[in-house]
C-alpha positions in Angstrom: -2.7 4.5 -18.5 -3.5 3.8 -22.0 -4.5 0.5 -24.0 -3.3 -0.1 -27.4 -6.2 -2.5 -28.2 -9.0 -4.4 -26.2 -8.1 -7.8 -26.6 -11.7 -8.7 -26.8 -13.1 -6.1 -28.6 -14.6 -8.8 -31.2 -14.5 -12.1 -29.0 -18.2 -14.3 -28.5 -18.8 -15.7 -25.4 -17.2 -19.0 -27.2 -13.9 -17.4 -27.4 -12.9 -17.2 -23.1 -12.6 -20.9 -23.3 -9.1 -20.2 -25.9 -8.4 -16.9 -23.9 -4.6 -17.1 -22.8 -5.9 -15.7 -19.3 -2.6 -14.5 -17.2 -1.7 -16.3 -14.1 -0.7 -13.6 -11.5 0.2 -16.7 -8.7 2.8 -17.9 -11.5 6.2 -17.3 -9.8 7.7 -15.5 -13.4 4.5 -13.1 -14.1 6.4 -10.1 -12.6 10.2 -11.2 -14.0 12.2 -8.3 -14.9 9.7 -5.6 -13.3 12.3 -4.7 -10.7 15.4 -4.7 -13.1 13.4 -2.4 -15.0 12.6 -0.2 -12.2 15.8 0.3 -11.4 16.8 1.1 -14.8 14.0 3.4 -15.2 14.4 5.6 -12.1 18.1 5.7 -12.7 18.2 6.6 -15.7 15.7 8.4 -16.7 13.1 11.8 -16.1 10.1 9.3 -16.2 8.4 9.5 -13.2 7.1 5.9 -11.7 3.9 5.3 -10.5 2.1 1.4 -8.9 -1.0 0.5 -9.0 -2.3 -2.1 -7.3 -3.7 -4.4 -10.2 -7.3 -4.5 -8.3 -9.9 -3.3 -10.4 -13.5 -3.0 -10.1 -15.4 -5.8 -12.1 -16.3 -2.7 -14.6 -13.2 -1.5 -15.3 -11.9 -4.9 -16.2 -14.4 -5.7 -18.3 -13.8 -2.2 -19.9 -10.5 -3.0 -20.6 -10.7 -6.0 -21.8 -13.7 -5.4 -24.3 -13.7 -1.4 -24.6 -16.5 0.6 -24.3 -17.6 0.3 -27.8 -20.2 -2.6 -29.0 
């Protein structure tokens, strides 16, 4: 698993307030995941792996601000 960017690479702790935070109870976070599944392991060599989504406080932060400051 890769990032592109850290979306808070650069943010103050003045910026969280205007974070769009996801909402993982909201009924259409995962719409589409399993159509695309499908389409993935049908028709494709990719291999598929889950994860979970539970990170350690660390990670998260990682990911979020990168290990750069």
């Amino acid at each position: 698993m890769e990032l592109r960017k850290n979306p808070l690479a650069t943010a103050h702790i003045e910026d969280l307030d205007d974070y769009p935070w996801p909402d993982p109870l909201d009924p259409g976070y995962t719409d589409g995941h399993a159509e695309e599944v499908e389409t993935i392991y049908e028709r494709t060599d990719y291999a598929l792996m889950a994860d979970s989504g539970l990170k350690s406080i660390w990670e998260t932060g990682y990911f979020l601000r990168g290990y750069r400051r």
